[in-house]
C-alpha positions as CSV (number, residue, x, y, z in Angstrom):
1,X,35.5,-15.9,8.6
2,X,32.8,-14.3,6.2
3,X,32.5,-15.5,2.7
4,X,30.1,-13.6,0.6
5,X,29.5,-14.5,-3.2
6,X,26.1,-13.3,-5.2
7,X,23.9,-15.2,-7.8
8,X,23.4,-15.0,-10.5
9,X,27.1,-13.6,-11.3
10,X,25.4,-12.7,-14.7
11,X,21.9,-10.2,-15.3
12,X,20.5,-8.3,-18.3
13,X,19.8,-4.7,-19.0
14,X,16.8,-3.2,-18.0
15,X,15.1,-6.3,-16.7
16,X,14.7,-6.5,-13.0
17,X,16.4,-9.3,-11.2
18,X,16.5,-10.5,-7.7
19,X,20.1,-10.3,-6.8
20,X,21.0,-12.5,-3.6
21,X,24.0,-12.1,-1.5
22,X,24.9,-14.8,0.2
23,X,27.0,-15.0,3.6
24,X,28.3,-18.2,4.4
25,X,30.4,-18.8,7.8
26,X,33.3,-20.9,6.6
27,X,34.9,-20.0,10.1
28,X,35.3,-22.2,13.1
29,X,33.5,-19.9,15.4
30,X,30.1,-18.7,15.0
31,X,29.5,-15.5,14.6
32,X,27.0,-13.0,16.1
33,X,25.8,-9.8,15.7
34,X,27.1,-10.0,12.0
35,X,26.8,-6.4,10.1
36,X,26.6,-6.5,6.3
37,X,26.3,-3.6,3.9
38,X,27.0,-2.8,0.2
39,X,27.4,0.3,-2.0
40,X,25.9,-0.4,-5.6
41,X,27.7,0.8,-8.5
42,X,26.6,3.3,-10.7
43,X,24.4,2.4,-13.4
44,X,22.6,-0.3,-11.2
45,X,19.3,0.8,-9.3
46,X,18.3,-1.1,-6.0
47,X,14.7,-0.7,-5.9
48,X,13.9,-3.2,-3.4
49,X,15.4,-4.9,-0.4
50,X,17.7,-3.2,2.1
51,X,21.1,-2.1,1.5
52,X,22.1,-3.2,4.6
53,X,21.4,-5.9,7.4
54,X,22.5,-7.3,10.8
55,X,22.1,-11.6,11.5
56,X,21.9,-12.2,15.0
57,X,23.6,-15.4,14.8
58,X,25.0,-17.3,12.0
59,X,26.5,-20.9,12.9
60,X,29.8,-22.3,11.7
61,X,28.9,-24.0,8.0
62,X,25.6,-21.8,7.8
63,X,24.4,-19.8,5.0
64,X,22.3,-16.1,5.0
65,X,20.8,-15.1,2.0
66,X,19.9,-11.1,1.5
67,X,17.8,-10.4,-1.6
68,X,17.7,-7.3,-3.2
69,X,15.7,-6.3,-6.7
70,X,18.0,-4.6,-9.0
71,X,17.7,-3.2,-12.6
72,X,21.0,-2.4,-14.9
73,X,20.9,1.2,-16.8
74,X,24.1,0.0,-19.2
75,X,26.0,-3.3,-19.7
76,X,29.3,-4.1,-18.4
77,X,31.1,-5.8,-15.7
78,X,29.9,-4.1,-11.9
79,X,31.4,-4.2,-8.5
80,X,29.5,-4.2,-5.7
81,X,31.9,-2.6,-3.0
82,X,31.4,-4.7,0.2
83,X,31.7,-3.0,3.4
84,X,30.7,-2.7,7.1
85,X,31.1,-6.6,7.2
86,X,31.5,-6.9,11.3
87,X,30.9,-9.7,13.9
88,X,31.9,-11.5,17.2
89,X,33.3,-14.8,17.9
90,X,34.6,-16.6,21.0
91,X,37.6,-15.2,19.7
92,X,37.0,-11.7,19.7
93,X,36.0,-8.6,17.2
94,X,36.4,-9.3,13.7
95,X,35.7,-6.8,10.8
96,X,37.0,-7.6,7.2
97,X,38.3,-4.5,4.7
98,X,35.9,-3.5,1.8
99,X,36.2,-6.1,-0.9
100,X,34.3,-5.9,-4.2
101,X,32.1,-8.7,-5.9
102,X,31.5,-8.3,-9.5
103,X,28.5,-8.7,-11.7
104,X,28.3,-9.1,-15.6
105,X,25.4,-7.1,-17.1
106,X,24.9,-8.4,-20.4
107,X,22.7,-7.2,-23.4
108,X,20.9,-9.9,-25.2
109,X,17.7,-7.7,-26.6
110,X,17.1,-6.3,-30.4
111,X,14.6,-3.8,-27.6
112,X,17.6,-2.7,-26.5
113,X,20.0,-2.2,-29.3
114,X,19.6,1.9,-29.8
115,X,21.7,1.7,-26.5
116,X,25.3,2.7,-26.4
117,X,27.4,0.0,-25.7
118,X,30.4,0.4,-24.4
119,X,32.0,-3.3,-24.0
120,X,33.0,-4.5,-28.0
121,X,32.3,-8.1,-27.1
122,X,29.1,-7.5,-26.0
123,X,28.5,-5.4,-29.4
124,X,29.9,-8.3,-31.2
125,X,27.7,-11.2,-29.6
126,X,24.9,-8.6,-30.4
127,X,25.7,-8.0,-34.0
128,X,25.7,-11.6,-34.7
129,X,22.5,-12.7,-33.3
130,X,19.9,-14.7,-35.2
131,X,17.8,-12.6,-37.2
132,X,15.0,-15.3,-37.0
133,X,15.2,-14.5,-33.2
134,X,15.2,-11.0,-33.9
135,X,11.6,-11.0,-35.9
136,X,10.5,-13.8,-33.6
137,X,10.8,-11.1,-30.4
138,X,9.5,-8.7,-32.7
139,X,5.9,-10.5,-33.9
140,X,5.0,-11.9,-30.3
141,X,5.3,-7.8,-29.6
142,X,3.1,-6.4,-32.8
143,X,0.8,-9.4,-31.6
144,X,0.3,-8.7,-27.7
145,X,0.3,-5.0,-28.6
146,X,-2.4,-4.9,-30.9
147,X,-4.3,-7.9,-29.6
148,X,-4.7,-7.7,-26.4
149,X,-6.2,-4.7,-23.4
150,X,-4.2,-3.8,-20.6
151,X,-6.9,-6.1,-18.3
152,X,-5.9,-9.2,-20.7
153,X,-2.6,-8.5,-20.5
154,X,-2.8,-8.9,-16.9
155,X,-4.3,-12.4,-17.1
156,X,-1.8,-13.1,-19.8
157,X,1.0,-12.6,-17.0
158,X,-0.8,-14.6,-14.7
159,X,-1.7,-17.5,-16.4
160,X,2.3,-17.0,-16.9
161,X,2.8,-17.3,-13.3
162,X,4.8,-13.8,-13.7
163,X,3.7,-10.5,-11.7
164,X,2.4,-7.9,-13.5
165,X,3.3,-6.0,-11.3
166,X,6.8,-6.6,-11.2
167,X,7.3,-6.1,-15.1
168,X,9.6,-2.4,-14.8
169,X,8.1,-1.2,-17.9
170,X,6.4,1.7,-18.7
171,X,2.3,1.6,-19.8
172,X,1.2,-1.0,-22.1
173,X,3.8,-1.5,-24.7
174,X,6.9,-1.4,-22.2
175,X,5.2,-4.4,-19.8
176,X,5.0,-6.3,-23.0
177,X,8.3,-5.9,-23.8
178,X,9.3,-7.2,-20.3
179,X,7.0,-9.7,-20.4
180,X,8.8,-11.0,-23.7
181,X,12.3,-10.5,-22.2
182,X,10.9,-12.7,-19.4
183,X,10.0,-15.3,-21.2
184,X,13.3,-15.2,-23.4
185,X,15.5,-15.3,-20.1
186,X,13.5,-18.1,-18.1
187,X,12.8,-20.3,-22.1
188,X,9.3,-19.6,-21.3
189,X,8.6,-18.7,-25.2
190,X,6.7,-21.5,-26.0
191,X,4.6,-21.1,-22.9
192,X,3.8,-17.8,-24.3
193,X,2.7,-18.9,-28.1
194,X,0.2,-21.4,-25.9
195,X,-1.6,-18.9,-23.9
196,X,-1.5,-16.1,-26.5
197,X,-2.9,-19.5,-29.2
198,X,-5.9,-19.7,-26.3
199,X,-6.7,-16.1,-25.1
200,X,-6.5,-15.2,-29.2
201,X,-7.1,-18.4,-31.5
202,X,-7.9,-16.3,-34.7
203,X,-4.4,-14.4,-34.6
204,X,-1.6,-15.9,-36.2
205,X,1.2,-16.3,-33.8
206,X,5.0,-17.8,-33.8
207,X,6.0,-21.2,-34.1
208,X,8.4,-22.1,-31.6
């Protein structure tokens, strides 16, 4: 038998995140020639990694893990429909009905908030963030935007240890709002004041 769960069960909007499905054998044969696809719901883009794969072999107790990079175009919970899950054992043919695994796109960005939202909890947890958070978000972006060329932004990101080139946004001012979202997500906001403090001293920048 097949079990397949993703991480992380949770993403946010419009920031890209590698989504991993995982295929454990929890059987007591192992299984070869093992097909796996998935049909991604609608408002999530896979724009990286294959929809599909085949494992030669995967042992009793084993693991797989297939890595897509997604983006979310609205919040909400999503179900990836499973399907074309197929593979042989000692026992014979095996192929398991379509089931769905679900994933929780959330909306935690003031960058964001001029997007309808259609879930009232999510609204609610948005209405109610910290306002100090809010105008933090919104001075490291004034800052980078008007301190700092697209070639420093660049080596910004990498002094980050986070791929420019990765960063879905569009021209300068949408990588620097993915680079903040970034750093919000992974608690990397301190990291930030630090190499923004060095690359511009003069400027005055957030205390974290």
């Amino acid at each position: 038998m097949i079990q397949v769960t993703i991480e992380p069960t949770e993403t946010t909007i419009d920031v890209s995140t590698n989504l991993t499905f995982i295929l454990k054998n929890i059987g007591n044969d192992d299984c070869i020639n093992l097909r796996f696809s998935f049909q991604s719901p609608e408002g999530i883009i896979v724009f990286r990694g294959m929809q599909e794969c085949k494992i030669g072999l995967l042992q009793v107790g084993e693991s797989y893990h297939h890595v897509v990079r997604i983006r979310s175009d609205e919040v909400g919970e999503k179900s990836f429909i499973v399907k074309d899950l197929s593979f042989i054992t000692s026992r014979g043919y095996k192929k398991l009905p379509e089931f769905d695994i679900s994933l929780n796109v959330n909306d935690i960005s003031s960058f964001t908030s001029n997007k309808k939202l259609n879930n009232p909890k999510i609204a609610v947890e948005q209405d109610v963030q910290s306002g100090i958070e809010k105008d933090l978000i919104q001075r490291f972006f004034n800052g980078i935007s008007r301190g700092f060329n697209l070639d420093e932004l660049r080596t910004l990101c990498f002094s980050l240890g986070v791929d420019y080139d990765d960063l879905v946004g569009e021209g300068k001012s949408g990588k620097i709002r993915e680079l903040i979202l970034y750093c919000q997500r992974k608690n990397m906001l301190g990291d930030l004041v630090n190499q923004c403090s060095q690359m511009r001293p003069h400027s005055l920048w957030p205390q974290i």
